[in-house]
C-alpha positions as CSV (number, residue, x, y, z in Angstrom):
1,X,0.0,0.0,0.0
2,X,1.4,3.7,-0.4
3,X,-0.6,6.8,1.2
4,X,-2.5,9.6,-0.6
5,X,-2.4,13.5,0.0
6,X,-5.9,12.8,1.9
7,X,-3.9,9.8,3.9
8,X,-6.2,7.4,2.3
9,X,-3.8,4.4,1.5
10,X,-4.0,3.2,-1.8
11,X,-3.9,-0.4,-2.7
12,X,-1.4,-1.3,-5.5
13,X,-1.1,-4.3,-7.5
14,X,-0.2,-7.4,-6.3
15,X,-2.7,-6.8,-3.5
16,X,-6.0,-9.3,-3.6
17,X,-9.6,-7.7,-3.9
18,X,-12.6,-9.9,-2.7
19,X,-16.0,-9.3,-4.4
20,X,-19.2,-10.2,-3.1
21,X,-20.5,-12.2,-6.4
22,X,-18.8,-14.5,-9.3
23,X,-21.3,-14.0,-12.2
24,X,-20.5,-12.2,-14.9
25,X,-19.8,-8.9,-13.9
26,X,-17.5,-10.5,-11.1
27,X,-15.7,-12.5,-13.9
28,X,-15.0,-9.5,-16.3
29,X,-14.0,-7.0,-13.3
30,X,-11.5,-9.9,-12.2
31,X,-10.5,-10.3,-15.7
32,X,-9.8,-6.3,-15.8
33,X,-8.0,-6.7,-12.0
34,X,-5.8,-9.4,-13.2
35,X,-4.8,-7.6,-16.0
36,X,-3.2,-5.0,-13.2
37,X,-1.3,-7.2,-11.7
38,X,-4.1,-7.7,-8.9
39,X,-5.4,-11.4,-7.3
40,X,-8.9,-11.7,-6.8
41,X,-11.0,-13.9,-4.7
42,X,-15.0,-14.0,-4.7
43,X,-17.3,-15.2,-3.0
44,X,-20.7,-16.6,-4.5
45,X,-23.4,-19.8,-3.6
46,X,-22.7,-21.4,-7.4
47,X,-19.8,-23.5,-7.4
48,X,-19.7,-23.3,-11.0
49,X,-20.2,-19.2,-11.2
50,X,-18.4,-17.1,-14.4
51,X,-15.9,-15.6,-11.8
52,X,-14.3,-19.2,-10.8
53,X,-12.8,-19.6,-14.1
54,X,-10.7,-16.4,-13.7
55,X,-9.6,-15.7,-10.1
56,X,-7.4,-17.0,-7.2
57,X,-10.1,-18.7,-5.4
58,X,-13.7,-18.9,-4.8
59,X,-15.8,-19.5,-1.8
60,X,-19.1,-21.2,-1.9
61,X,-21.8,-19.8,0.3
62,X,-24.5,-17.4,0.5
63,X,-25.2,-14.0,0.4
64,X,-26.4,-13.8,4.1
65,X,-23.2,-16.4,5.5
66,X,-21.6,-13.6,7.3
67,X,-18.6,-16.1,8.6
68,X,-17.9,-17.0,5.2
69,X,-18.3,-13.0,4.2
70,X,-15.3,-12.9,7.0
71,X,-13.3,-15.3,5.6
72,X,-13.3,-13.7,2.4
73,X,-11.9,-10.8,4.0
74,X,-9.5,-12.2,5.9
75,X,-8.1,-13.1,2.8
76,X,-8.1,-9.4,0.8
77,X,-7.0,-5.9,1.2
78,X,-10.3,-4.7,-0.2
79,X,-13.7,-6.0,-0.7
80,X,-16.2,-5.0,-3.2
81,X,-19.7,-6.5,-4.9
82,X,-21.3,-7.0,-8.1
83,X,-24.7,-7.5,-6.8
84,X,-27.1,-5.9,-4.7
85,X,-28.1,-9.1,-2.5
86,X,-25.6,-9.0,0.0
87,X,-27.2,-9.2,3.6
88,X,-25.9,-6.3,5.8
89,X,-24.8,-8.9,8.5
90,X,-22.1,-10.2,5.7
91,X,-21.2,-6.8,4.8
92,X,-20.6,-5.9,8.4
93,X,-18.4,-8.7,8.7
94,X,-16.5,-8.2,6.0
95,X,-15.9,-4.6,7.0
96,X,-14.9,-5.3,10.4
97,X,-11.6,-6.6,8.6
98,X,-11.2,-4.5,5.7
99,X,-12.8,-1.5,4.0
100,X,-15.8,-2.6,1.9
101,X,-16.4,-0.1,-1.3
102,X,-19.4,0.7,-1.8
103,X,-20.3,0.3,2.0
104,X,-23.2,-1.0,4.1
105,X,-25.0,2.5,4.5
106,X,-25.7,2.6,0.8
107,X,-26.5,-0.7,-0.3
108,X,-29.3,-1.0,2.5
109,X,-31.0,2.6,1.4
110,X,-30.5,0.7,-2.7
111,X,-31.5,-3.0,-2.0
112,X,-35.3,-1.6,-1.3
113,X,-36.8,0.2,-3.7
114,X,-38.6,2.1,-1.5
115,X,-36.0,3.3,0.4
116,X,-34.2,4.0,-2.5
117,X,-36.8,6.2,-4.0
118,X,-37.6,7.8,-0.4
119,X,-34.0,8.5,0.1
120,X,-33.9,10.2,-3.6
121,X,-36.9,12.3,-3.3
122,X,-35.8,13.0,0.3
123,X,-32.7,14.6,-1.2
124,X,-34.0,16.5,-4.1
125,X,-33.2,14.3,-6.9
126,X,-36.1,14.2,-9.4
127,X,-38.0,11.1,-9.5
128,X,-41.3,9.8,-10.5
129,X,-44.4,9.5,-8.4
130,X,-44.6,6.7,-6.4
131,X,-46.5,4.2,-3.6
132,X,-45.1,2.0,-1.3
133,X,-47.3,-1.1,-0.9
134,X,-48.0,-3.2,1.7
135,X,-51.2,-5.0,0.3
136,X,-52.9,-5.9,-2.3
137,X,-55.9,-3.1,-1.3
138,X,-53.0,-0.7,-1.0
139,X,-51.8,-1.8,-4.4
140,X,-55.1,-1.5,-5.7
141,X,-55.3,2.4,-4.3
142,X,-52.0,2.9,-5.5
143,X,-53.3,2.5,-8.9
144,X,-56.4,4.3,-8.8
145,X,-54.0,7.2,-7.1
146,X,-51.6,7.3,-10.1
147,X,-53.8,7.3,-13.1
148,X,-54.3,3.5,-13.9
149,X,-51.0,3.2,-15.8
150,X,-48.1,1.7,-13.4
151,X,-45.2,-0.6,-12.9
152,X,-45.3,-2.5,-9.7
153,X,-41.9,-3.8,-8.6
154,X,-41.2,-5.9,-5.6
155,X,-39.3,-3.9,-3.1
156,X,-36.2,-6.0,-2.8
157,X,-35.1,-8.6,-4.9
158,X,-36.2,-8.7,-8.7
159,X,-33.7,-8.4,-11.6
160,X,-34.2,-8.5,-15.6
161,X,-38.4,-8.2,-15.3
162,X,-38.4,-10.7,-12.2
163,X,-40.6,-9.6,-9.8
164,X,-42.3,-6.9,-11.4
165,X,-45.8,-6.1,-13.3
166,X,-47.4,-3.7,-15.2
167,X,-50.7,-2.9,-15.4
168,X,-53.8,-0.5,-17.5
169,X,-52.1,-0.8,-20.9
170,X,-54.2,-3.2,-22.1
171,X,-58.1,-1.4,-22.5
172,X,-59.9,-4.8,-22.5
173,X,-58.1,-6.0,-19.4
174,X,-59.9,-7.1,-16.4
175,X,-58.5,-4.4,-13.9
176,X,-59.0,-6.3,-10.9
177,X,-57.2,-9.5,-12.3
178,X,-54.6,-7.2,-13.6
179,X,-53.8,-5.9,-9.5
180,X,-54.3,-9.1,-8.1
181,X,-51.6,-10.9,-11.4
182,X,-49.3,-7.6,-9.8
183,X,-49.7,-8.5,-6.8
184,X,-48.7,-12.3,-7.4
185,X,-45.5,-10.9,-9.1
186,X,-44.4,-8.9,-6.4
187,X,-44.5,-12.6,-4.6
188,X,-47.0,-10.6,-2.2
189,X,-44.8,-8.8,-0.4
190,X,-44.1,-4.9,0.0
191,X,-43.7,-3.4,-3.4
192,X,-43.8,0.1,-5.1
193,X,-46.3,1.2,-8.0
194,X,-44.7,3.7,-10.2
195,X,-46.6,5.6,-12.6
196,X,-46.1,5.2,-16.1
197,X,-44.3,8.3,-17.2
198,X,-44.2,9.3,-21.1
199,X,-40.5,8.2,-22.8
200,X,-38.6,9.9,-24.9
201,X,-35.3,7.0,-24.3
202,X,-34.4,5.0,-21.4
203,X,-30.5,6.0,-20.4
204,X,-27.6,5.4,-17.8
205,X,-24.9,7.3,-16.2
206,X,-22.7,5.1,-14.8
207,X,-20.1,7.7,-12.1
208,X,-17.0,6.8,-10.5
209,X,-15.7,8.4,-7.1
210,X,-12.6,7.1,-4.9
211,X,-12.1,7.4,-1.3
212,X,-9.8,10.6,-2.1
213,X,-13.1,12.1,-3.1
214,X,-11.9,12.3,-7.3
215,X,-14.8,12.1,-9.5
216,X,-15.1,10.8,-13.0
217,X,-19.0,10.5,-14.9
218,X,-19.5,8.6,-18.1
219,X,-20.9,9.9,-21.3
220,X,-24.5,8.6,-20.5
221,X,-26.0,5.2,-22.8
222,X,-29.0,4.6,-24.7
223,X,-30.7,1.8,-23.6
224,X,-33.4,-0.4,-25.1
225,X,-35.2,-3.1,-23.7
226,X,-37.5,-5.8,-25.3
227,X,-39.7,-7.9,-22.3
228,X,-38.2,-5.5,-19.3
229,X,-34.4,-6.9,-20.3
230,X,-32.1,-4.8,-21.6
231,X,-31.5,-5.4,-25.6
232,X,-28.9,-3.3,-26.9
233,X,-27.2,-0.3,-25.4
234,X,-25.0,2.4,-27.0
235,X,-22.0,5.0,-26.1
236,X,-22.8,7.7,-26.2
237,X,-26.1,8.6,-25.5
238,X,-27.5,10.6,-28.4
239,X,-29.0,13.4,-26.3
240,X,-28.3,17.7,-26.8
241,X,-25.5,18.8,-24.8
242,X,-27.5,20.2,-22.4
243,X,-29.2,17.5,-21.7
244,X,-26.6,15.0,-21.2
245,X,-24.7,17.8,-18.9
246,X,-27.6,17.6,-17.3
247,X,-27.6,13.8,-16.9
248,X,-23.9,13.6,-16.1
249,X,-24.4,16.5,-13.3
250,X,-27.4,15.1,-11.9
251,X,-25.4,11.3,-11.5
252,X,-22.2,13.0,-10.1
253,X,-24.5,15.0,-7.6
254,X,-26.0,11.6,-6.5
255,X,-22.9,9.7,-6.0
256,X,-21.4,12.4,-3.7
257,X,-24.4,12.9,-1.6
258,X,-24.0,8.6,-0.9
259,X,-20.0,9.7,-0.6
260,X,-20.0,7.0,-2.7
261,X,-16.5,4.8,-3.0
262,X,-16.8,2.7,-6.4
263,X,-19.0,3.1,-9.2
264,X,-22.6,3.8,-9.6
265,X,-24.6,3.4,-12.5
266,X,-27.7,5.9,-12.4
267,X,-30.9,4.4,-14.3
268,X,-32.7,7.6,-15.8
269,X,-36.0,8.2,-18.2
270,X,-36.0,11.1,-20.8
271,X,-39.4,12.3,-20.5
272,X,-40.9,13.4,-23.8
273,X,-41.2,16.7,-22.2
274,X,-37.9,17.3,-21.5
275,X,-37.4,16.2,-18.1
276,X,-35.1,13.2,-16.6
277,X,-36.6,11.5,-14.0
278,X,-33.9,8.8,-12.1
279,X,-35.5,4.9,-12.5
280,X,-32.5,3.2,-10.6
281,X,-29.7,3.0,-8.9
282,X,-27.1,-0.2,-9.1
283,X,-24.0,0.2,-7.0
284,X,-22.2,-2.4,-9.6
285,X,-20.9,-3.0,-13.2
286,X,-23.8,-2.3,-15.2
287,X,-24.6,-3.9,-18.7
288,X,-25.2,-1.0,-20.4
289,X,-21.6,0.1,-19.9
290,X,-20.2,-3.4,-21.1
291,X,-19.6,-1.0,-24.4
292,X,-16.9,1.0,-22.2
293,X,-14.3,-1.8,-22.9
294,X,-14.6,-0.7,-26.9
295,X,-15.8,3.0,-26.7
296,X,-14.0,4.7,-23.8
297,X,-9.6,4.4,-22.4
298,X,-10.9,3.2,-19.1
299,X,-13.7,0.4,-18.9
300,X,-16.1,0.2,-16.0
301,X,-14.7,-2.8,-15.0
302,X,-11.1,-1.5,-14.4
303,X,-12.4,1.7,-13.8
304,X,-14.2,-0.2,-10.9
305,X,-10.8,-1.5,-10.1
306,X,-8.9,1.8,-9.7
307,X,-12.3,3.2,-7.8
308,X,-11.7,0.7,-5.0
309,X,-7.9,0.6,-4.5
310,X,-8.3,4.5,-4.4
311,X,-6.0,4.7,-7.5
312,X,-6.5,7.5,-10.0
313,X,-9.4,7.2,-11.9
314,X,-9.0,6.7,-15.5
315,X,-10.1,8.7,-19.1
316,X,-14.0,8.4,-19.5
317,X,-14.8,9.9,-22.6
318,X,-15.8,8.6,-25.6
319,X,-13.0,7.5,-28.2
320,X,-15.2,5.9,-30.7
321,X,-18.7,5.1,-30.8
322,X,-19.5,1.4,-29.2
323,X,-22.8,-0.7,-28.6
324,X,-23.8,-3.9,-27.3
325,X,-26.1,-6.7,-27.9
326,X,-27.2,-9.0,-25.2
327,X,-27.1,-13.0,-25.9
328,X,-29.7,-14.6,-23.6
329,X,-29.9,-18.5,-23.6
330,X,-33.2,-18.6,-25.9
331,X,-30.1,-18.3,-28.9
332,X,-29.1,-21.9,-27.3
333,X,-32.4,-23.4,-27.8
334,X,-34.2,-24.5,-31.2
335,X,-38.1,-23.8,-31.2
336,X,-38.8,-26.8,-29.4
337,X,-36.3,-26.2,-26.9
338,X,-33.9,-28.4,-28.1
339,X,-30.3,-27.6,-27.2
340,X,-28.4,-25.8,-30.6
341,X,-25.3,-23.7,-31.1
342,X,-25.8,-20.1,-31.9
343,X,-23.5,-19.8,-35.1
344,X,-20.7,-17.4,-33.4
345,X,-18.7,-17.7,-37.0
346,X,-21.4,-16.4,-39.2
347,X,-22.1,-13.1,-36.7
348,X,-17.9,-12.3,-36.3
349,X,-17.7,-11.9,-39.9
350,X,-19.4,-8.4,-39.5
351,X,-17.2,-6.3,-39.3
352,X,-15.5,-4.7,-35.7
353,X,-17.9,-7.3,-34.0
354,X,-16.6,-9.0,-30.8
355,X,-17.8,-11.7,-29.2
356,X,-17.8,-12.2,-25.2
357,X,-18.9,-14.9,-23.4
358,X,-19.3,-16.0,-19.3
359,X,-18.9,-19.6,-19.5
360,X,-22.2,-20.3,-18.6
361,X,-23.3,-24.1,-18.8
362,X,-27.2,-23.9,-18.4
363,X,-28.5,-22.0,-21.1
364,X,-32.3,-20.9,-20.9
365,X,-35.0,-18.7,-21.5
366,X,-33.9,-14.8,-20.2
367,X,-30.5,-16.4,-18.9
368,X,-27.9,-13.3,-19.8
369,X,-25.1,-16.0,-21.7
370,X,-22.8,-13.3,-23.2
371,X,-22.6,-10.3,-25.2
372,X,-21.7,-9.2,-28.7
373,X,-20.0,-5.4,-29.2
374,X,-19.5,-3.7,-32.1
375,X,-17.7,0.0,-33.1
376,X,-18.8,2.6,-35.1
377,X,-18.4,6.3,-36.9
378,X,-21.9,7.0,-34.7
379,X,-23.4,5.5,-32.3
380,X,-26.5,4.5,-34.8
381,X,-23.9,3.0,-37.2
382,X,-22.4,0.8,-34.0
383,X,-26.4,-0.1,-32.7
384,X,-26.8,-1.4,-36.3
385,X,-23.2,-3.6,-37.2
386,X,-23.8,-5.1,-33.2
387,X,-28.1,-6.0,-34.2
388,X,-27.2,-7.2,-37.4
389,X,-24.2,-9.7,-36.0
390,X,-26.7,-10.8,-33.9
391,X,-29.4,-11.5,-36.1
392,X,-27.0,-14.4,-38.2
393,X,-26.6,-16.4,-35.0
C-alpha cells in the first residue's frame, strides 16, 4: 500500500480484492483486476459461477453467511460487490476486517426500492411519483392514485423483469385481475407502484468516485429493452449537450451525496417533455456500460478497479462510438427447446464485431449468456453492425 495527500492508503497491484458475487460482472471486473497485476477472490453460492474460471479462489456460500463474508476478507486488502443481495450482517463482517467499497449505508438505502426512492426524493433528486405497498388493497389504491398506468416492482429482490408487473395498458383487461396478477409478481410482499411516465429513451450514467473524493461521470448510454431486459445499449447517448450535462451533473450529484466509493450506474428516463426523471440506482458493473471496454480508455470494469484501490481514476470519454447486444440462452435453444449452437462464425464476420462470453453451462429462457459489441463512426452506425451480427446467430 502507499498513502494519498488525503492519507487514504492506496492499494497497489499485487494486493487481492474480494467481491461479493462470481457472475459475470464478477468475472469481467477480475479479468480487468488481473490484467493489473491484482489477485482476486470471490465469493458466490454457485460453485460453477463465471468468476471461478478467472480468479485466485472462490468460496461457496450465501449471500447472508456472514462467517464465510469474514473469511473472504480475511483473505483481501479490499472487498467489493457485483450484486445488490448482500445481507448487511455479511457486509458488516467483512468490514470489520477490511474496507468494503461501496459500503453498508448505501446498499441497504439501494436493496429496497422504496427506500431507494424515499432517500432520492428526500434529497431532491427528481423522481417519478410513487407508492409503497403493503397489500394488495393498497396496491389497488396505488393505482387508482396514479392514473391507472403503473409498474409495480417488488421492493427488494427482482432483476431483468423478475418480480415486477405492469398494469392498465391493455383497455380490455380485467383491472381487478390485472392488480391481483401484480400483486402475485411482487411474490405478495411490499412493493412500489410507479406511474407510467411518457418516454422519450431510457438512459444510464454510470459515475465513479474514490475514497480521495476524485470524480469521474461517463458519457451517459441509450438503452433499449425488449420484455423488461435490456436489448442493446449504445455510447454515447445521443442526447443535446444540455441534456446529457444535465444527466452527467445530476449522477455525479448523487454519487457524492452517498460519498460514494466505487461506481454507480444511475438508471434515468427522458421524459418526452424534456425532463429526466432517475429509474434506478445499481451500486455495480452495469450492462449497459459493457460497451466502455470498446468505446472509452478506461472500462467500467477497471475503472471499478482503480475506484476501490483509491488509484487515480481513468479517461471516461468517448473514443469511438460502441454498442452492445445481449445474448440470452433462448439463442441456445431450437423452437422446441432443443439444445443448438448459436452460429458465433457467421455473426464475427461483420465487421469490428466481438464476441464475449461468461462460460455459462445452463443456457435458458432470459438467462444473460454473453454479449456481442461492435464500433462505429456514430453510435446509430455501432447499434446497427452489433443488431445485425446478432441476427446471423
Amino acid at each position: 500500500m502507499s498513502n494519498t495527500p488525503h492519507s487514504t492508503p492506496r492499494i497497489l497491484p499485487g494486493a487481492t480484492i474480494g467481491i461479493f458475487g462470481g457472475g459475470q460482472l464478477g468475472r469481467m471486473t477480475a479479468m480487468a483486476a488481473r490484467g493489473m497485476g491484482y489477485r482476486i477472490q470471490v465469493l458466490d453460492p454457485d460453485p460453477a459461477c463465471p468468476a471461478r474460471f478467472v480468479v485466485d479462489g472462490c468460496i461457496e456460500a450465501g449471500w447472508d453467511d456472514s462467517r464465510e463474508a469474514a473469511n473472504l476478507a480475511r483473505g483481501c486488502d479490499v472487498v467489493t460487490l457485483e450484486i445488490e443481495q448482500i445481507s448487511m450482517a455479511s457486509m458488516d463482517a467483512a468490514a470489520s476486517l477490511v474496507p468494503v467499497r461501496p459500503g453498508g449505508a448505501m446498499l441497504g438505502i439501494i436493496q429496497d426500492r422504496v427506500a431507494q426512492k424515499d432517500w432520492l426524493r428526500r434529497n431532491g433528486f427528481p423522481v417519478g411519483d410513487y407508492r409503497a405497498v403493503r397489500s394488495l388493497d393498497e396496491l389497488r389504491a396505488a393505482i387508482a392514485e396514479l392514473g391507472g398506468q403503473c409498474f409495480c416492482k417488488s421492493a427488494t429482490g427482482g432483476y431483468d423483469g423478475r418480480g415486477q408487473g405492469k398494469v392498465g395498458f391493455d383497455a380490455t383487461a380485467d383491472k381487478e385481475a390485472e392488480a391481483r396478477g401484480a400483486w402475485q409478481a411482487l411474490g405478495e410482499g411490499p412493493g412500489v407502484v410507479e406511474k407510467a411516465v411518457a418516454l422519450e429513451r431510457e438512459i444510464s450514467v454510470l459515475v465513479a468516485r474514490s475514497p480521495a473524493g476524485e470524480v469521474k461521470v461517463y458519457p451517459a448510454a441509450w438503452n433499449h429493452h425488449e420484455q423488461q431486459i435490456l436489448a442493446w445499449s449504445v455510447l454515447p447517448a445521443p442526447l443535446t449537450d444540455s441534456l446529457a450535462t444535465q444527466a452527467r451533473d445530476l449522477a455525479a450529484s448523487i454519487a457524492d451525496t452517498f460519498q460514494l466509493e466505487g461506481i454507480l450506474a444511475v438508471e434515468m428516463f427522458c421524459t418526452t417533455s424534456g425532463e429526466l426523471l432517475v429509474n434506478e440506482l445499481a451500486p455495480r458493473p452495469h450492462n449497459s456500460y459493457h460497451a466502455s471496454e470498446r468505446a472509452c480508455p478506461t472500462s467500467q470494469f477497471e475503472q471499478l478497479v482503480r475506484a476501490v484501490c483509491n488509484l487515480p481514476l481513468g479517461d471516461v470519454e468517448i473514443v469511438q462510438p460502441a454498442a452492445i447486444a445481449n445474448l440470452l440462452g433462448d439463442l441456445w435453444l431450437d423452437a422446441n427447446g432443443a439444445p443448438r449452437e448459436p452460429h458465433f462464425d457467421v455473426a464475427l464476420a461483420v465487421p469490428g464485431v466481438r464476441l464475449h462470453l461468461y462460460e455459462k453451462h445452463r443456457p435458458r429462457k432470459g438467462r444473460k449468456m454473453g454479449h456481442l459489441s461492435a464500433t462505429g463512426r456514430t453510435p446509430e452506425e455501432a447499434v446497427e453492425l452489433v443488431q445485425r451480427a446478432k441476427m446471423l446467430l
